[in-house]
N, C-alpha and C positions, 0 to 999 in steps of 0.2 A: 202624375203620381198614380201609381196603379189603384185597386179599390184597398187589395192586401196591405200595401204599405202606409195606406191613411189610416184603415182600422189599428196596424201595427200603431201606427205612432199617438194615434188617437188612446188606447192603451196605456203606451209608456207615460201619455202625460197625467192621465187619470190614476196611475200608481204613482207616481210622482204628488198627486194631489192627495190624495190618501194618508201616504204618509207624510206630506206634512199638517195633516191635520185641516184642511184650507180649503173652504169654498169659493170661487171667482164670484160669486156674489155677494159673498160675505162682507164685511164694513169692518173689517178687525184692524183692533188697535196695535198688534204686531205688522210690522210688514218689514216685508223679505229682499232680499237683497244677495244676489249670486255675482260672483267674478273669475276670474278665471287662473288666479293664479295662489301661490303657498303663504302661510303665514307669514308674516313680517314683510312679502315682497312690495312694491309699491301699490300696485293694486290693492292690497289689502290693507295699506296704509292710509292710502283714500275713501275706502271702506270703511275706515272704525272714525274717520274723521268726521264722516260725512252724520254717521251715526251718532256720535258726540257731539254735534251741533241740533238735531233733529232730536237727541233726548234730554239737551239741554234748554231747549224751547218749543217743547208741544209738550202733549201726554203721549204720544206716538215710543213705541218703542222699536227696535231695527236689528232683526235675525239677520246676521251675517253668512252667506254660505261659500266657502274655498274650494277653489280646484277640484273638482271628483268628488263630493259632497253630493250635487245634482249631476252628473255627467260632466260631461265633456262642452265646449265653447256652443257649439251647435244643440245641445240639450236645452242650456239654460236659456238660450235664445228663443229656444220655441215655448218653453215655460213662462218666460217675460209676454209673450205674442201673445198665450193661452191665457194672461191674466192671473196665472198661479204664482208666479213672483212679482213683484211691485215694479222693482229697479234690476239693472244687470247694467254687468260691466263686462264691454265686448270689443275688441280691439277690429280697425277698420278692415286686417287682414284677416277676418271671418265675416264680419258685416258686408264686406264686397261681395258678397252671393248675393245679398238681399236689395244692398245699392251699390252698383257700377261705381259711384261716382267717388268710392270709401276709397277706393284703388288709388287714390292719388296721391298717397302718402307711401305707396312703392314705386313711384319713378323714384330711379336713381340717381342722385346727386340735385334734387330739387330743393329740397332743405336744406337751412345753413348748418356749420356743426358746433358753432360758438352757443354754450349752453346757453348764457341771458338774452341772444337775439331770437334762439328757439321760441325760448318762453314767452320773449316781448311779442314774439308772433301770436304765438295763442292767446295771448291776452287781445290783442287788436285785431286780429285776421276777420274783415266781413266776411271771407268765405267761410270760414271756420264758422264762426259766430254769428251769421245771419242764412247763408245762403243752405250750412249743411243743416239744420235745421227742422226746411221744408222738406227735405230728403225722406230725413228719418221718419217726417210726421206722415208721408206717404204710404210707411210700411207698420204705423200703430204705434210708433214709438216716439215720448216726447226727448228731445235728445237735452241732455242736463250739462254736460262739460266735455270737452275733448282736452288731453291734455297731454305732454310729454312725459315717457318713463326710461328712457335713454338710448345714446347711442347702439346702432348694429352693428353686431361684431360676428365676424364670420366663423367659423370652428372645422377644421378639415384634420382627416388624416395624415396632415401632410403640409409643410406651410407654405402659402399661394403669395407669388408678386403678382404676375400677370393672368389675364384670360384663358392661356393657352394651358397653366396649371389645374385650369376645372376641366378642361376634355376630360373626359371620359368620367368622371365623377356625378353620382347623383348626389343631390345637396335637397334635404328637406326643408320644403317650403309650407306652408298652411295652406290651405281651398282658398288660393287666390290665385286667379287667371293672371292678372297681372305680374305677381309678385315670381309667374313661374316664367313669365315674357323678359323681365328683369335676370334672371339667372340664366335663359336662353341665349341672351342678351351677352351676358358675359361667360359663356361656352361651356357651360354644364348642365346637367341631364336634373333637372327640376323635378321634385318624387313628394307630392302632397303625403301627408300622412298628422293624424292626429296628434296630440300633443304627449299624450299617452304611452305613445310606441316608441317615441322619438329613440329614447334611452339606448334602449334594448336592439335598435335597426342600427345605432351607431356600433354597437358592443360587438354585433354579428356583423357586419360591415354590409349590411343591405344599403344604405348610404354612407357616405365617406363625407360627409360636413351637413351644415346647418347655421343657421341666422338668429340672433338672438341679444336682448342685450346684457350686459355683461354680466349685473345681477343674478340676471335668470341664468345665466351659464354657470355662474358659482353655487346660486341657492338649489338649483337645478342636478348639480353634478357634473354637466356635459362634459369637464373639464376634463374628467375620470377616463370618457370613453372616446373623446375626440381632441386631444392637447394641442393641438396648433389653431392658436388666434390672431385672426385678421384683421386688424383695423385698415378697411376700404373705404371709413367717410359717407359713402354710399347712404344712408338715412338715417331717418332718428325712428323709432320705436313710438309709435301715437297710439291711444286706446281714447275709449268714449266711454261715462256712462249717462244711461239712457233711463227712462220711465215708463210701465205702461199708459201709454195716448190714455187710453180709456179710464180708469184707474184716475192718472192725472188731471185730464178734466172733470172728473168728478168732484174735486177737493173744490175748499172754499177760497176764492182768491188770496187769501190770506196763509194758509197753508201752504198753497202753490206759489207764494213769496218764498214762505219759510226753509223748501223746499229748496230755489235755487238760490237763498243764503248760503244753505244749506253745501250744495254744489260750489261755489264763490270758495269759502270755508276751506270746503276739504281740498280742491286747487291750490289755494295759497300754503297750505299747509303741505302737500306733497311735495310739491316745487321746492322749500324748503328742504325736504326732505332727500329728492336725488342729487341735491347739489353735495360732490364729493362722494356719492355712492359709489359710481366705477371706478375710483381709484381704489376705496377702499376692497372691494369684491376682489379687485385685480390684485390686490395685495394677498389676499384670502386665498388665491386660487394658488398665486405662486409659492406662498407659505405650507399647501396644502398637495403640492406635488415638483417632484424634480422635473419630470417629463413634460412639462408645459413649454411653449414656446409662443414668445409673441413678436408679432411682425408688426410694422408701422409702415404702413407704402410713404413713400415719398413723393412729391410731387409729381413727378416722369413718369411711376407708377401709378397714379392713380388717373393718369390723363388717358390710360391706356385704357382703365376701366368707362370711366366720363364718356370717353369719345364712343361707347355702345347706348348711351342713355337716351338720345334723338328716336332709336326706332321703339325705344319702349313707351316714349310719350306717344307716337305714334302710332302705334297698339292704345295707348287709351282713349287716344278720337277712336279709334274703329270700336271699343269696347261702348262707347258712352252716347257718343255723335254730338249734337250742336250745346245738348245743357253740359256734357264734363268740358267742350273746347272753352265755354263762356266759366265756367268753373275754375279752370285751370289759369284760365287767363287774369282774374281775380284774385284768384292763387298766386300769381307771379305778382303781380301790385299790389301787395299784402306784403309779400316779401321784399320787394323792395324800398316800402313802408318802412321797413323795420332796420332794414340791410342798409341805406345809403340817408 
């Protein structure tokens, strides 16, 4: 990083600290809490949960902060790092800048798509639940829950069976190496771009699709400027949040219980929560325009997608090297924990 860009950012985060009032040394009985997505959507569901459990047993009280409040996924992240937010809720398809190892939840077709073995995963997954942990605590952050928010559903100009329908199409992905090896993967021109722009690149046709799950397609709008939807199978949608390390260890053991009750809590309660979501969204969507189309690959069709998924694993050894291959491989005995 240049000298310009640390002063720049070093800046943003001190204006960011300003106005929220908030010393990183401070010991304040408010603490802050960023995520990444709109009112009502599941992230934020887990958010007031998480908050209702923590104001239901401490004196702690918990500013909630949404979507473009602090910025962008990448803002709040470095605001959680700088110690000016407490907690952030950051999905592994931006955390993979900071860990490699986040990427393992965009190989394709490695998750199953039956929601309760989803969930029974994250509930038991050592990987998940032991191993990603030390990850996070590498880069300052104590990691609090990972959890499901639903299936990915594709959105194109245009409705896709096979691979050969993404030629020539850029499809936006988020700042994930991976996630653009996955779409290369299945023969389309991979185009990062913030979550911000997405809208408006679809509207002008600077991209022609995008990934997302369904929720966020309806609560989002995408539906508006991108109508043909894919169900590829191809992943489920996983997000984490997290603590500041620092922040964290600082509490009294008792606290840092209360803490991942706290976490425990708002899990049970979202999970709840997206059970029956996509149906209803997809109801929403259909209700809410004629132009919408929706595709269901079939099995023939999705073998066609699957059979590109080997070299994207294989991009994550080269991305990761010996801890994602022993990661991955934990990964798959978790799942089949859950699976048989």
């Amino acid at each position: 990083m240049s000298i310009y860009s640390h002063l720049k950012q070093l800046t943003a985060i001190s204006c960011v600290a300003a106005a929220l009032g908030f010393s990183a040394m401070a010991n304040a009985d408010t603490w802050r809490y960023a995520h990444e997505e709109y009112e009502g959507d599941v992230q934020d569901v887990y958010a007031h949960k998480f908050k209702e459990y923590i104001e239901d047993n401490s004196e702690h009280t918990l500013q909630i902060y949404r979507f473009g409040e602090l910025g962008e996924s990448d803002d709040i992240m470095e605001q959680t790092q700088a110690g000016i937010l407490q907690f952030v809720n950051q999905s592994p398809g931006f955390t993979g800048s900071l860990i490699p190892e986040a990427q393992i939840f965009f190989i394709p077709y490695l998750m199953p798509t039956d929601m309760e073995t989803v969930i029974e995963f994250f509930r038991q997954s050592k990987a998940v639940n032991e191993d990603f942990p030390e990850l996070y605590e590498e880069q300052g952050l104590e990691l609090l829950k990972m959890y499901p928010e639903g299936e990915m559903v594709m959105t194109a100009d245009e409705p896709v069976t096979e691979p050969a329908d993404l030629q020539g199409k850029k499809i936006r992905v988020m700042t994930n190496p991976l996630l653009s090896s996955t779409y290369e993967a299945f023969g389309a021109t991979p185009t990062p771009l913030p979550w911000g722009e997405v809208y408006g690149a679809l509207q002008t046709n600077m991209i022609q699709g995008q990934e997302n799950p369904i929720f966020w397609i309806e609560s989002g709008g995408l539906y508006e400027v991108s109508p043909n939807l894919i169900f590829t199978h191809h992943g489920w949608f996983t997000t984490a949040s997290m603590a500041n390390k620092d922040f964290f260890d600082g509490l009294s053991s008792d606290e840092q219980a209360m803490i991942r009750d706290a976490a425990d809590y708002a899990f049970n309660q979202t999970v709840e929560h997206i059970r029956g979501l996509a149906e209803e969204s997809l109801e929403k969507i259909k209700a809410s325009s004629d132009e919408v189309t929706v595709t269901r690959l079939t099995d023939e069709q999705i073998e066609k997608f699957k059979a590109r998924a080997p070299q994207v694993e294989e991009t994550f050894y080269e991305m990761t090297g010996e801890s994602g291959k022993a990661l991955l491989n934990q990964f798959k005995k978790d799942l089949d924990a859950v699976t048989n």
